[in-house]
FIRO-986363 format. One line per field, with one value per residue: x, y, z of N, C-alpha, C, O in turn. Coordinates in steps of 0.05 Angstrom, whole numbers, plus 5000, padded with zeros to 4 digits. Atoms other than C-alpha are relative to their C-alpha. Example, Ala and Ser with C-alpha at 12.3 -4.5 7.8 and 13.67 -1.06 7.14 Angstrom:
2
n_c1 = c(5018, 4984)
n_c2 = c(4976, 4976)
n_c3 = c(5000, 4999)
ca_c1 = c(5246, 5273)
ca_c2 = c(4910, 4979)
ca_c3 = c(5156, 5143)
c_c1 = c(5018, 4985)
c_c2 = c(5024, 5022)
c_c3 = c(5000, 5014)
o_c1 = c(5039, 4995)
o_c2 = c(5024, 5044)
o_c3 = c(5013, 5018)
//
This chain:
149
n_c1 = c(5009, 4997, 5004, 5004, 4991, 5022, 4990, 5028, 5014, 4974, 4980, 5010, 4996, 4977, 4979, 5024, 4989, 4969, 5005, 5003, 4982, 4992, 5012, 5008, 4972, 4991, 5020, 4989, 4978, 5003, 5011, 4981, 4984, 5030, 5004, 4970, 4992, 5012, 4984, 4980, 5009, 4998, 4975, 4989, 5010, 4986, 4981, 4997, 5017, 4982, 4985, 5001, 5004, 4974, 4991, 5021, 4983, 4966, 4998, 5016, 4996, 5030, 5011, 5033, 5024, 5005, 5013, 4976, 4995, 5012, 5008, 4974, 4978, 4981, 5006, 5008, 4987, 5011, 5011, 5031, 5026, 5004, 4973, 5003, 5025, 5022, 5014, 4998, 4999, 4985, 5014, 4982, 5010, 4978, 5010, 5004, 4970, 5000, 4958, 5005, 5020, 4993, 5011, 5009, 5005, 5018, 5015, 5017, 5032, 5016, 4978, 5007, 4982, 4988, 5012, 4992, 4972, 5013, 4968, 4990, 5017, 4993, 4970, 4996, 4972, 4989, 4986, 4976, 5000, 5020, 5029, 5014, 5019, 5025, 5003, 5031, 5012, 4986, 4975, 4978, 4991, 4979, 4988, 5012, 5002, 4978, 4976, 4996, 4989)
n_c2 = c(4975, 4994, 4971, 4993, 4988, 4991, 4966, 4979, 4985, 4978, 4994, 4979, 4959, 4985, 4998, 4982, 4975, 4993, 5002, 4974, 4976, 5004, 4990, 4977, 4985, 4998, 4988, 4977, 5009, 5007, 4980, 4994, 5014, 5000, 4978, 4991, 5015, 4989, 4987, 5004, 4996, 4972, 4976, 5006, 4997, 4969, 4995, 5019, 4977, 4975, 5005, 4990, 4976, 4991, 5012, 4978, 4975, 5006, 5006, 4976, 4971, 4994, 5028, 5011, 4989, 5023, 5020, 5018, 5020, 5026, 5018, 5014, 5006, 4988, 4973, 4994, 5013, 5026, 5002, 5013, 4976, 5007, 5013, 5032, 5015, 4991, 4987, 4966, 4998, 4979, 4981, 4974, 4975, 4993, 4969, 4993, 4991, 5019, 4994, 5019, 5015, 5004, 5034, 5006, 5033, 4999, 5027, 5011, 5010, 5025, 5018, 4995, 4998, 4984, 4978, 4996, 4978, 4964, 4981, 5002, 5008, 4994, 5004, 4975, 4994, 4982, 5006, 4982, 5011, 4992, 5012, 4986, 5017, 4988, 5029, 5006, 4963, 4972, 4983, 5015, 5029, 5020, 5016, 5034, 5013, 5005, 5008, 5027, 5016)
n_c3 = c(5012, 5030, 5004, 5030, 5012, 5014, 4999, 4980, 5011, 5003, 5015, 5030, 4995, 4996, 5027, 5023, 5004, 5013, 5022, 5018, 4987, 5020, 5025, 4994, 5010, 5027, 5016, 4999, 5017, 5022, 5013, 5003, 5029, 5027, 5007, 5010, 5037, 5023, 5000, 5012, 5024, 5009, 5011, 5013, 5018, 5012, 5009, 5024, 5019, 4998, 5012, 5034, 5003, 5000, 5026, 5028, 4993, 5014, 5035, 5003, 4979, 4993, 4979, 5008, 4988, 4987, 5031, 5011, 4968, 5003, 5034, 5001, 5027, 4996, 4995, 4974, 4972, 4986, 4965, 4999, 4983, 4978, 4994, 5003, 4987, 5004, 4967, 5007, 5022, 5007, 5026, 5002, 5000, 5014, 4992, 5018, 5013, 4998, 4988, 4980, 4998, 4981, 5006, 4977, 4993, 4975, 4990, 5023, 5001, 5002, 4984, 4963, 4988, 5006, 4992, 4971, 4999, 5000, 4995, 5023, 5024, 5027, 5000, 5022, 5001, 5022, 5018, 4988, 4979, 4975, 4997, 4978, 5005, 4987, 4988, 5019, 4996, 5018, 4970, 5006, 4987, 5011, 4984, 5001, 5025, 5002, 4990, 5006, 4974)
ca_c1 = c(8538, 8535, 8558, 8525, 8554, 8528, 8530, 8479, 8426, 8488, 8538, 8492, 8477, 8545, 8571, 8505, 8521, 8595, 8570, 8531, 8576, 8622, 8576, 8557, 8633, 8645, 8581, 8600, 8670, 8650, 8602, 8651, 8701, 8645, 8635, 8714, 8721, 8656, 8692, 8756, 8714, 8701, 8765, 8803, 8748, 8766, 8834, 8834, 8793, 8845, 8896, 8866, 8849, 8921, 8939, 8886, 8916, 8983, 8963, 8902, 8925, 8844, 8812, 8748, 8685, 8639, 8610, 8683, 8706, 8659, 8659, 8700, 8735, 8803, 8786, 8758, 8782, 8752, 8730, 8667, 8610, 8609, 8662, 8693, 8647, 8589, 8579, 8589, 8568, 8617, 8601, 8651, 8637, 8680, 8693, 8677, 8751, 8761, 8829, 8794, 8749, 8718, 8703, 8652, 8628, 8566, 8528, 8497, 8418, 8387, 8450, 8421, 8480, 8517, 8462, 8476, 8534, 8500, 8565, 8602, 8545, 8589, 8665, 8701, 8765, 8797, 8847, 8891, 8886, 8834, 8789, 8732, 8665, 8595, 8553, 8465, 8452, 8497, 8552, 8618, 8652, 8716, 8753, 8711, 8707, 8777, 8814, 8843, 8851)
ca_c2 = c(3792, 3809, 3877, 3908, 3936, 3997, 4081, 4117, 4164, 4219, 4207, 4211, 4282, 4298, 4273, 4303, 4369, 4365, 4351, 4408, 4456, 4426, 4445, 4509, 4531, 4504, 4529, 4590, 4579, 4545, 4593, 4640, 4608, 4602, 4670, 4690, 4633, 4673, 4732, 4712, 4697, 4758, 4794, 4743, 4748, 4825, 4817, 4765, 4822, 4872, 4834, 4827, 4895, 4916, 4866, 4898, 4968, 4947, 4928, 4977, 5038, 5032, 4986, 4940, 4963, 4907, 4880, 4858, 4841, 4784, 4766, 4712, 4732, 4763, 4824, 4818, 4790, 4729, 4740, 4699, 4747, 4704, 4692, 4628, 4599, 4639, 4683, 4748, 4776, 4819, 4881, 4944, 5012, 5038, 5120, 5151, 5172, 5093, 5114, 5082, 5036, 5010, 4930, 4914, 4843, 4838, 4787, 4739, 4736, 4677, 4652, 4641, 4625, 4687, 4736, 4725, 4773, 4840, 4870, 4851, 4863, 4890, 4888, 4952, 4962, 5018, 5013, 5054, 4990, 5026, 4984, 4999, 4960, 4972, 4933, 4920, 4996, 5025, 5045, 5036, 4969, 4963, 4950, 4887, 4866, 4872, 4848, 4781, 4741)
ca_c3 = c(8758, 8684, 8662, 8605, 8546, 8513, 8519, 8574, 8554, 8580, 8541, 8469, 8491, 8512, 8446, 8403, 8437, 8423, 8349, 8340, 8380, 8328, 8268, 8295, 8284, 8221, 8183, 8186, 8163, 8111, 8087, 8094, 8041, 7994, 7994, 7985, 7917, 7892, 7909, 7875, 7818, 7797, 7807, 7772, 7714, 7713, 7716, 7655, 7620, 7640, 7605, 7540, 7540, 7548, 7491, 7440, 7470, 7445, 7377, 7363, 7402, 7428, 7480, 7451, 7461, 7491, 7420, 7405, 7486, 7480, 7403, 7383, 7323, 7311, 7322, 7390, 7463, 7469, 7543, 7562, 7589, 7655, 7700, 7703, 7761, 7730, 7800, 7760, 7699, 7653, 7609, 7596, 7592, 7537, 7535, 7471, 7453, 7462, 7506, 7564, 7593, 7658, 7664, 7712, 7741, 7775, 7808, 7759, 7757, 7777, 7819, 7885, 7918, 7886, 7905, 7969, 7967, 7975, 8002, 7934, 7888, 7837, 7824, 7776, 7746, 7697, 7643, 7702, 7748, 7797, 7831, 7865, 7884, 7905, 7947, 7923, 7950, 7902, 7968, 7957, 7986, 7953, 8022, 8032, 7964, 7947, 7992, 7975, 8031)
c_c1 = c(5011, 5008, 4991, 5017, 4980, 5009, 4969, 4991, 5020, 5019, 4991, 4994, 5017, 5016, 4976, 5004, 5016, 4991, 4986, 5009, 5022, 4990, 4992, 5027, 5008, 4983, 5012, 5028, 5001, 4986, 5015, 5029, 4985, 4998, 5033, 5009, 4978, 5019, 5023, 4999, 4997, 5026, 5014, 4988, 5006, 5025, 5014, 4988, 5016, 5019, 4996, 4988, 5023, 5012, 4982, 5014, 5014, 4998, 4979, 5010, 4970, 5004, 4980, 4987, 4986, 4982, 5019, 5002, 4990, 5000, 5021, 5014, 5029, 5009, 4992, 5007, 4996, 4993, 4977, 4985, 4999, 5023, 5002, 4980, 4976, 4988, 4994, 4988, 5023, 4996, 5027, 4995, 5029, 4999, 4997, 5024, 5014, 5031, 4989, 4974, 4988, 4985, 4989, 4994, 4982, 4985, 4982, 4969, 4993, 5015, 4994, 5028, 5012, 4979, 4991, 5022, 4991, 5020, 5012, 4987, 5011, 5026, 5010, 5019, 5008, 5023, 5027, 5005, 4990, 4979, 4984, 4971, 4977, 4984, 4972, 4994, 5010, 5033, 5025, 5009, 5032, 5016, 4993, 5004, 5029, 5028, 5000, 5016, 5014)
c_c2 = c(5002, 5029, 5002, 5021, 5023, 5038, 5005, 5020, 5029, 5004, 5001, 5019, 5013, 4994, 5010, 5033, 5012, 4996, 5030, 5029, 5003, 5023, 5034, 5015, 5000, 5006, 5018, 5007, 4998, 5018, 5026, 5009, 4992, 5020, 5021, 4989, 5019, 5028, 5009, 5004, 5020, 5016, 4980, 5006, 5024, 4998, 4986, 5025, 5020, 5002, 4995, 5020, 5021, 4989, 5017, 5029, 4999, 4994, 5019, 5031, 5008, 4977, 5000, 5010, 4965, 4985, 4985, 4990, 4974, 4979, 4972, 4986, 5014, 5026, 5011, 4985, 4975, 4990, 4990, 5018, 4997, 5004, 4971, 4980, 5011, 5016, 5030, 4996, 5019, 5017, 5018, 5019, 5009, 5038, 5004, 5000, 4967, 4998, 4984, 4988, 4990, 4976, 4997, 4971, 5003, 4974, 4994, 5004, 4977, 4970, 5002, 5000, 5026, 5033, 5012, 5025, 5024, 5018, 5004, 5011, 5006, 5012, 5034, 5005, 5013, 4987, 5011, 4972, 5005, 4977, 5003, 4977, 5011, 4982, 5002, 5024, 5024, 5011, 4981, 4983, 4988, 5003, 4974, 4993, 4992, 4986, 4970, 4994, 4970)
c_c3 = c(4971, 4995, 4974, 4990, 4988, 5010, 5018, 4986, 4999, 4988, 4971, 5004, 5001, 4965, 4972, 5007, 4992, 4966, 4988, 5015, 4976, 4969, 4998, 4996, 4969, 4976, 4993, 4986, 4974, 4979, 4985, 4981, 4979, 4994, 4988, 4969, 4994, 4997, 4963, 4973, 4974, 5001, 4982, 4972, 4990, 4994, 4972, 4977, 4999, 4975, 4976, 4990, 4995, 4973, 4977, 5010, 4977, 4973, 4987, 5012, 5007, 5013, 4976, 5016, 5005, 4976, 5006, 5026, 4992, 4977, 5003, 4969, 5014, 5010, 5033, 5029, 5005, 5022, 5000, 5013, 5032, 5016, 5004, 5012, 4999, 5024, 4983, 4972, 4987, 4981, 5006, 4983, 4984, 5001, 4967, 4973, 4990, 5001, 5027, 5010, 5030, 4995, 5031, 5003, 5021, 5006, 4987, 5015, 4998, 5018, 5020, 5017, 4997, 5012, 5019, 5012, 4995, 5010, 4980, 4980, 4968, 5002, 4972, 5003, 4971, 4995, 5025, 5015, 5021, 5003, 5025, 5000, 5025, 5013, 4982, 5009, 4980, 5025, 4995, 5025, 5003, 5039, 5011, 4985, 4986, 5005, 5002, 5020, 4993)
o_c1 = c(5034, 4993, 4999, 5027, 4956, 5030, 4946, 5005, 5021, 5029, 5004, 5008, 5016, 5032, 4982, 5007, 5015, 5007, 4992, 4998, 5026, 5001, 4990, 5025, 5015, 4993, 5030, 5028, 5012, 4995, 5015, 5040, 4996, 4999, 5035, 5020, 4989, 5031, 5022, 5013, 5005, 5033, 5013, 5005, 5012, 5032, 5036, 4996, 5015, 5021, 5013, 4978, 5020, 5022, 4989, 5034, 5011, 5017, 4990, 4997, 4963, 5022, 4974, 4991, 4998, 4968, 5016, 4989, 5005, 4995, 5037, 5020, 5034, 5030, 4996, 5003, 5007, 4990, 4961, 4997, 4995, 5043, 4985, 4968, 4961, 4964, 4976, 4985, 5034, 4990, 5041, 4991, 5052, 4980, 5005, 5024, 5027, 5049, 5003, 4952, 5006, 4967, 5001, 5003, 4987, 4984, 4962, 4965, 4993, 5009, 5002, 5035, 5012, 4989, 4977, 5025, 4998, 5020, 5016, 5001, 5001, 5029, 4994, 5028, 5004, 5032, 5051, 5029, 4997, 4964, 4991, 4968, 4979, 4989, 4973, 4974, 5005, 5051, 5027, 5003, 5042, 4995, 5009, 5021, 5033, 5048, 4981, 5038, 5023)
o_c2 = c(4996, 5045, 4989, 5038, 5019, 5045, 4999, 5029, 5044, 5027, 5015, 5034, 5035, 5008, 5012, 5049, 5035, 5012, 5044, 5050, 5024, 5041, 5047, 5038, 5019, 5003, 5015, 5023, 5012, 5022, 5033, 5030, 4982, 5022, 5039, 5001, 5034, 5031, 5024, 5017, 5020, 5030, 4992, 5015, 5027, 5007, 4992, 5028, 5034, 5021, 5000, 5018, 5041, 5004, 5037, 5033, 5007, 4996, 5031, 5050, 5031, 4960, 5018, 5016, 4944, 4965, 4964, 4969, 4958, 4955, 4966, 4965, 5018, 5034, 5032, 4962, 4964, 4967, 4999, 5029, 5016, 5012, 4955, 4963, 5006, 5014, 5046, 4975, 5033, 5007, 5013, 5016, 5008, 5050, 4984, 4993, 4966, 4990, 4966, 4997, 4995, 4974, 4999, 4955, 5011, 4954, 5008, 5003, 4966, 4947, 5020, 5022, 5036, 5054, 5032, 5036, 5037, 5042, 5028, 5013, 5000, 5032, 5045, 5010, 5001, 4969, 5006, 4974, 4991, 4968, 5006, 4962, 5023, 4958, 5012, 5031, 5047, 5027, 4957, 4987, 4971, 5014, 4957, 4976, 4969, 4979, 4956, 5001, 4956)
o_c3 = c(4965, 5006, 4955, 5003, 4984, 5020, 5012, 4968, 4980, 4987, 4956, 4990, 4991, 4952, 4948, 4988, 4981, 4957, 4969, 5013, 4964, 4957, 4977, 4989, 4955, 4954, 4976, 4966, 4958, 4957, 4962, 4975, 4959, 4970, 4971, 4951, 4978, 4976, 4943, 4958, 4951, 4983, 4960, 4956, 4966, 4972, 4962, 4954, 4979, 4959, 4959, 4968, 4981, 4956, 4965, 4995, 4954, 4957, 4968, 5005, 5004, 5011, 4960, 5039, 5000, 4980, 5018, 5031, 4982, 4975, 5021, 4957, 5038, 5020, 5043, 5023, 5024, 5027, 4983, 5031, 5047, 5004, 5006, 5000, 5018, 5029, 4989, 4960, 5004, 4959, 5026, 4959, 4993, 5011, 4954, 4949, 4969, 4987, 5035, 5002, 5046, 4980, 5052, 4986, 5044, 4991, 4984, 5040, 4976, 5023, 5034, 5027, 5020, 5018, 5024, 5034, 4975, 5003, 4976, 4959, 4946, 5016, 4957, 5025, 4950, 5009, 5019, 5020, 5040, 4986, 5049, 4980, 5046, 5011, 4959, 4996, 4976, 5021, 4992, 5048, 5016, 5045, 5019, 4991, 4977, 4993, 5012, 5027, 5011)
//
């Protein structure tokens, strides 16, 4: 008698199910953590905006208005419009008196991946350190959005 070598029709099923029992966990996951770096994205982009807003403070006794924020002379912040992984956009709402300001970051246009985030849709933080965030209805969010995990 010869024995053959080789795998039964039962055990590729048993190990194709365990594969996508597998995948079926870690999708999700993964997705997951994709959605936390875009996240991230954005607050760190605000909080980089915070800080040279505080610096101009300190030497103007005014925040920039969002001409200068973005320019990139001496005069103005040198903050990029995007955030670093381009998920957000950045604009700031200056007050008249130009004693304070509020810096928002919203979900770029045209970023499929990013406009996935309808919970987040839009990040916001005052000269006080308040932050608050809205989701794509306009309803506030910030305990999802905020919290850095």
């Amino acid at each position: 008698m010869r024995s053959q070598s080789g795998f039964t029709v039962i055990e590729i099923i048993t190990a194709l199910v365990a594969l996508v029992v597998l995948a079926a966990a870690a999708i999700p996951l993964w997705n997951n953590s994709q959605l936390r770096q875009r996240r991230d994205d954005a607050v760190d982009a605000l909080l980089a905006l915070q800080a040279a807003q505080d610096r101009h403070f300190a030497i103007n006794a005014r925040y920039a208005d969002e001409a200068k924020t973005f320019e990139e002379s001496p005069f103005g912040l040198g903050v990029e419009r995007a955030s670093p992984g381009a998920h957000y956009e950045l604009t700031v709402q200056r007050a008249a008196d130009q004693l304070s300001y509020v810096a928002i970051a919203t979900v770029a246009r045209g970023k499929d991946d990013a406009r996935a985030d309808t919970r987040c849709h839009e990040f916001r933080l005052d000269e006080h350190g308040r932050r608050w965030s809205l989701d794509a209805a306009g309803k506030d969010s910030t305990a999802d959005c905020w919290n850095r995990l």
